[in-house]
C-alpha positions as CSV (number, residue, x, y, z in Angstrom):
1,X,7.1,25.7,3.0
2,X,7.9,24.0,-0.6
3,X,7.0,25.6,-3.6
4,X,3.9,24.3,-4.8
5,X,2.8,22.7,-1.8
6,X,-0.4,24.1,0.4
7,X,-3.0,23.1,3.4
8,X,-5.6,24.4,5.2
9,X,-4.4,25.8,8.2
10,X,-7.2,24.8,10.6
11,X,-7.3,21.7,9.0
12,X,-3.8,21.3,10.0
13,X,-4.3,22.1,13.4
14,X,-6.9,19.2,13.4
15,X,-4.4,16.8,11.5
16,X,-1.9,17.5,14.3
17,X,-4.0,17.1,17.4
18,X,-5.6,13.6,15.4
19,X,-2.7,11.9,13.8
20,X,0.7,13.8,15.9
21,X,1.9,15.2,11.9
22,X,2.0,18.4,11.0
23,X,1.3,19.4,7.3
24,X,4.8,21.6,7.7
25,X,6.5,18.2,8.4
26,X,4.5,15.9,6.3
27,X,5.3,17.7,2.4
28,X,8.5,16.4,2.8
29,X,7.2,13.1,1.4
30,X,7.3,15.2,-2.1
31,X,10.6,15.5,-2.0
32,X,10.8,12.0,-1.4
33,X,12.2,10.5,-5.3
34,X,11.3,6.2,-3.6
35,X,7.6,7.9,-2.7
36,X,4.9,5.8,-3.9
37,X,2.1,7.4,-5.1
38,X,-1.7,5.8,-6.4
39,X,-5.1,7.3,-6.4
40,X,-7.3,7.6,-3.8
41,X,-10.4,4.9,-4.0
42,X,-11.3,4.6,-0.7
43,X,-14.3,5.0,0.8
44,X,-13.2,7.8,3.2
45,X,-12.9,10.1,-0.5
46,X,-16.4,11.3,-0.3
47,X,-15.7,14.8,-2.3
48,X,-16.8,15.3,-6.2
49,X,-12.2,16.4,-6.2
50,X,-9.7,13.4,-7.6
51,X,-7.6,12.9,-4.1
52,X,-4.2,10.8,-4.5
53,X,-2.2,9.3,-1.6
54,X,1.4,9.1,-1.5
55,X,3.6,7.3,1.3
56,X,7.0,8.2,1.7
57,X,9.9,9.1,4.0
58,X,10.2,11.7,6.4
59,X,11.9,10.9,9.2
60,X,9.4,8.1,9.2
61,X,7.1,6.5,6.7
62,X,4.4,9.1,6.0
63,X,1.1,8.5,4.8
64,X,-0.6,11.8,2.6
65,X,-3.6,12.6,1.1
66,X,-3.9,15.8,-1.5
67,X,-5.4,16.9,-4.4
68,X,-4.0,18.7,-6.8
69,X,-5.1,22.4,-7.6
70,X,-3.7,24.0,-10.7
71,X,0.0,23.7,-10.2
72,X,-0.1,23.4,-6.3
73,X,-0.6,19.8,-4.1
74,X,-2.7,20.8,-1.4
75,X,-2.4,18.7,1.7
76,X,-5.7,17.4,3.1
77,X,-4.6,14.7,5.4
78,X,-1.0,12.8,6.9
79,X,-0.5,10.4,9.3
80,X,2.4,7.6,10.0
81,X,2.0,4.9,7.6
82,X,0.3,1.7,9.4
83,X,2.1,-1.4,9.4
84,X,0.8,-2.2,5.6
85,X,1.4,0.6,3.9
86,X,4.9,0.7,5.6
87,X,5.4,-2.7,3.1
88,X,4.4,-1.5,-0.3
């Protein structure tokens, strides 16, 4: 695991089985220096927390959603990047 990086590990097991990404594989997008990251205004943020998203490479194009807690990211959702988000 990176420093500074964490998830929810049942939430991880659900982001897995959903989207085929583990958490362990996807917070490699931080270490990513071309990621681009913006905040998170979509509908699907329905929390009160400021949620970012960040698409990157890992292998593949990675999309992530986290929040940041203190000095830690925490990891609340990655997927492959959809054919859009693979061009910005």
């Amino acid at each position: 695991m990176l420093i500074g990086i964490e998830w929810d590990e049942a939430k991880n097991t659900l982001n897995k089985a959903d989207h085929g990404l583990s958490f362990e594989a996807a917070q490699y997008v931080f270490a990513d220096p071309e990621r681009i990251e913006r905040f998170d205004r979509s509908e699907n943020n329905t929390s009160q927390e400021e949620r970012l998203q960040t698409i990157g490479m890992v292998d593949k194009v990675v999309f992530v959603v986290y929040t940041e807690r203190g000095n830690s990211k925490r990891i609340i959702m990655a997927r492959k990047a959809d054919k859009a988000e693979r061009r910005s």
